[in-house]
Every structure is written in structure tokens, then in C-alpha cells.
C-alpha positions in Angstrom: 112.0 131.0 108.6 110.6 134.2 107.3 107.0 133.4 105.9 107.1 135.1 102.9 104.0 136.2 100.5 103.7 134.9 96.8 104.1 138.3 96.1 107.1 138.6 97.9 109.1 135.8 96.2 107.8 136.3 92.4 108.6 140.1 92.5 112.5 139.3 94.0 113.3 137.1 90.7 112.6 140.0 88.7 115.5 140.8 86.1 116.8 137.2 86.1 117.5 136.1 82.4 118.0 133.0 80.3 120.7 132.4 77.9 119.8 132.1 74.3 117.3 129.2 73.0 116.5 128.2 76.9 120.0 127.0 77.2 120.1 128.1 80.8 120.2 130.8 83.0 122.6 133.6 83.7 122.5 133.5 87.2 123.6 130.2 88.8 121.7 130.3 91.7 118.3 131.0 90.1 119.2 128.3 87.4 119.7 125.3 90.0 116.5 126.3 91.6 114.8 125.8 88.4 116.1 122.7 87.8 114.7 121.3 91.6 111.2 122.6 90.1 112.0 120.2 86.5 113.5 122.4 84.3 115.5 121.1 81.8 117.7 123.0 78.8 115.6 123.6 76.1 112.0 123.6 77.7 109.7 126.6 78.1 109.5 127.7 81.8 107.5 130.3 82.3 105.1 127.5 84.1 108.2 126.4 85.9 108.5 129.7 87.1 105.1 129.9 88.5 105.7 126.7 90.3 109.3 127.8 91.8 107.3 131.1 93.3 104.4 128.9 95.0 107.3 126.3 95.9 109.3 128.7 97.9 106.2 130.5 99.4 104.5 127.6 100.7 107.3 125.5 102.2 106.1 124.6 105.3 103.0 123.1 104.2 103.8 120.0 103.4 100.3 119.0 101.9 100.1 121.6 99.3 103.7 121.3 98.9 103.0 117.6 97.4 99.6 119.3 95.1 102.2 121.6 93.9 105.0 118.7 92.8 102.0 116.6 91.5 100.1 119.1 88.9 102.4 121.6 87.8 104.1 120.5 84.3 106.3 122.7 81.9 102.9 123.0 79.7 100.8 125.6 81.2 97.7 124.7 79.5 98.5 121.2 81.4 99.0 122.7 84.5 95.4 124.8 84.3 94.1 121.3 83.7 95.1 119.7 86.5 94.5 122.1 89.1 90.8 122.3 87.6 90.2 119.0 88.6 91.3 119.7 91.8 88.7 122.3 91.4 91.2 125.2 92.3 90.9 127.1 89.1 88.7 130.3 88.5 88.1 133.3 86.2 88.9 135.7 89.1 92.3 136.2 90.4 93.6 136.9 93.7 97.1 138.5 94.6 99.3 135.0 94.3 97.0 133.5 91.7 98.7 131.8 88.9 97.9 132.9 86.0 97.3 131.0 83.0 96.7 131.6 79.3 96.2 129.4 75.9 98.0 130.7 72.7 95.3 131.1 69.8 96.4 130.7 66.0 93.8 132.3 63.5 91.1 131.7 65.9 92.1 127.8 66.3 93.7 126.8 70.2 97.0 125.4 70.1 98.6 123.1 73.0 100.8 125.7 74.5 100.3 128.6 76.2 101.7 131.2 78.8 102.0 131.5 82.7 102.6 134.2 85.5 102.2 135.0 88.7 99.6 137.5 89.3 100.8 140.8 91.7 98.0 143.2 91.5 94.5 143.0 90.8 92.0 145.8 89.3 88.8 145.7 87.6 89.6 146.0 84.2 93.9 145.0 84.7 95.7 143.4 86.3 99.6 143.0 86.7 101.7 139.7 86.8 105.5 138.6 87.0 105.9 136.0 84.4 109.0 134.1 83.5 109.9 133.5 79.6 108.3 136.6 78.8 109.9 139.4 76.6 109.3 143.6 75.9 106.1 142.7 73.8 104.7 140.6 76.5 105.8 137.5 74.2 105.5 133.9 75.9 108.3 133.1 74.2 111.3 135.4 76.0 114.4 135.8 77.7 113.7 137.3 81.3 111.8 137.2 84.3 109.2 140.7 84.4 106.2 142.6 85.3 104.0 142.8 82.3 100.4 144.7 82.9 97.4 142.8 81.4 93.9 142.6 80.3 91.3 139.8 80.7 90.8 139.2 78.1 89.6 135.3 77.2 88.8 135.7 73.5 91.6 136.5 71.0 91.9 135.7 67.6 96.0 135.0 67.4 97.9 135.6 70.4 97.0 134.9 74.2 93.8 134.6 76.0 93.3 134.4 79.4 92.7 130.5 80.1 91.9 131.3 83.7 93.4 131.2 86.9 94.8 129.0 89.6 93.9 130.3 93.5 96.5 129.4 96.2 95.0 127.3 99.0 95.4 129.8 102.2 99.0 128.9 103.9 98.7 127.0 106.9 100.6 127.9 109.5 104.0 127.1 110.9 103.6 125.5 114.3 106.5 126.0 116.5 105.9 123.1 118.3 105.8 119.8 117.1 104.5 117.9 120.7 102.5 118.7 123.3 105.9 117.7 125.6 107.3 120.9 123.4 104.2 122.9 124.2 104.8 122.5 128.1 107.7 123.5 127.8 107.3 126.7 126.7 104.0 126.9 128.7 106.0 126.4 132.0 108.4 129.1 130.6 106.0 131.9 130.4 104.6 131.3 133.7 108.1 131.2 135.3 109.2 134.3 133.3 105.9 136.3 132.7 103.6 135.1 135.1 101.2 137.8 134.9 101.2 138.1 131.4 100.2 134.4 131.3 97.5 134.9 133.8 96.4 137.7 131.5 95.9 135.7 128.9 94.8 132.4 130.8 98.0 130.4 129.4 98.7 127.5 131.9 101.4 125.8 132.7 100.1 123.2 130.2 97.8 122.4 127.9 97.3 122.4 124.1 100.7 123.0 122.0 98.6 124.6 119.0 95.8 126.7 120.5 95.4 130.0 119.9 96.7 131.3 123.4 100.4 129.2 123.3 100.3 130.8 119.5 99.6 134.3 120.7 102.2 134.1 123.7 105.0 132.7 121.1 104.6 135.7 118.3 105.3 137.7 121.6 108.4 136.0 123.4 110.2 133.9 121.0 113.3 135.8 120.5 113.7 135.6 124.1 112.6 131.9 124.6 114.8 130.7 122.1 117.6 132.8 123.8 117.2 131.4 127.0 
């Protein structure tokens, strides 16, 4: 499986659409995939949204895939607070972050809020695809976009930046589950490639996750799994 970036996956939902009064989606696909996430007719989902994109990006890390089911909720402001006490929240974004802001009515917080997936960071902007969102940059909207945005955590009515949720760094995919596996492979290379294993000190076998078996897979997969 292709290990794609949060970037990646937020970015290739862009233009999807709901149908009026968050009946549903226009796209069948996209809708049943929100539903595996918790969506139901009638809710918000631009936090949904965020937790579809981390979903999808991190399968294969079956830890964080579990922090991800537990914490993320269809409230936003919810979600910030249960990643912070997980102590994964932060004022400064990195490219995957989510995003997270609190809706502000004559100076007074409500509940709800807004959520996006953050795709480009500068020093006084930064850029995020958010579901729900509208033209205006409204949390309450129709369609899946890029909207550009400021930092800022003090508004008077509309959104401020609660803060934002950091991804954990993806761990990666091992492509080999036992050391038996591991040998296997091992014994391949040196059969196949035997001064190319020597180069790199692989023997015939050893540890199925060390850097040297990792290095020699990138290389020779497509023709180990043809032979």
C-alpha cells in the first residue's frame, strides 16, 4: 500500500459536497467513508473530516489508529480537548496538523467550533482543507476546500484559532511480520545479489526489522515479490 502524506489525502477530497442541511453527500463513495468515521445525517462534519484524512493516512499504525477512533468526536472543540490531554495539542502547526478553532459570539465562547486540516504553513498564514466550510470561510458550509488563514486566537464574533493538534510521526510499515519471514528474504538476497548483500553486510539471517533487511527491501521488492 502506497504510504500516503496527510497532505496527500486531505487535498484529493477537495470539491466533494454535501447535500442541503447535512443530509448527505453527493458522492457516494466519499459519503460511506464518512459514515465509517461516525457521521451521521444532520451532524456537522468538518471534525469528521479531519478524522477521515488522519484515518486514511495513518492506516498501518494500528496504535494511533486506536488514539484516533478514541478522541476525535463531531464537536471540534471536544476533539481539541481530548487530544490536549493526551498532551498532543500546540499553538504551532505542522503540515498535517489539525487544525482547530472555537466560534465566539459578542466576545462570549460558544460550544462549537470549526476544524481543518492544515496544508501549508508560513509565518503570519497558513492554509488548510476544511470540510463544512463555504466561500466566506463559514464553519457552517457545503463543500470540502482550501481556505487561507490567519492566527489569529482572539476574535470578538466569528472564529479564533483554538490551537492545533500535531500528528504523531508514522511508524513504519514492516514488510515482515517474523523473523522466519525475515530469513527468507535474507537468504533471497544472498542467493540473488550476493555481492550487494556482502556490500551491505546483510546475512543470510538475522534481524527481520533492522535497518539493513529495510534498506535491501526498498531496493528489491518488486522483484522479490515477483519471484
Amino acid at each position: 500500500m502506497k504510504n500516503y502524506s496527510i497532505k496527500d489525502v486531505a487535498e484529493k477530497y477537495i470539491g466533494q459536497t454535501e447535500i442541503k442541511d447535512n443530509a448527505g453527500f453527493n458522492n457516494a463513495d466519499f459519503q460511506k467513508k464518512m459514515q465509517v468515521v461516525g457521521w451521521r445525517p444532520s451532524y456537522q462534519w468538518c471534525a469528521l473530516f479531519a478524522e477521515l484524512v488522519w484515518f486514511e493516512a495513518f492506516q498501518g499504525n494500528k496504535s494511533f489508529l486506536k488514539i484516533i477512533e478514541k478522541n476525535f468526536s463531531p464537536s471540534a472543540v471536544k476533539t481539541f480537548g481530548n487530544f490536549a490531554k493526551l498532551g498532543m495539542v500546540s499553538k504551532t502547526p505542522v503540515v498535517g496538523s489539525v487544525v482547530v478553532w472555537q466560534s465566539f459570539r459578542k466576545g462570549v465562547a460558544q460550544w462549537h467550533g470549526h476544524a481543518g486540516i492544515v496544508t501549508k504553513v508560513e509565518k503570519d498564514m497558513f492554509e488548510s482543507v476544511e470540510g463544512n466550510t463555504s466561500d466566506n470561510g463559514s464553519r457552517e458550509g457545503t463543500m470540502v476546500a482550501t481556505r487561507r488563514r490567519t492566527y489569529a486566537t482572539s476574535v470578538y464574533s466569528g472564529l479564533a484559532v483554538l490551537g492545533f493538534i500535531n500528528p504523531k510521526e508514522k511508524e513504519e510499515v514492516l514488510p515482515f511480520k517474523t523473523k522466519k519471514e525475515g530469513d527468507k528474504f535474507r537468504q533471497w538476497v544472498n542467493d540473488n545479489y550476493e555481492e550487494y548483500a556482502r556490500k551491505i553486510e546483510l546475512d543470510a539471517s538475522g534481524s527481520f526489522k533492522n535497518k539493513y533487511i529495510l534498506k535491501a527491501y526498498k531496493l528489491l521488492s518488486r522483484e522479490y515479490d515477483k519471484s
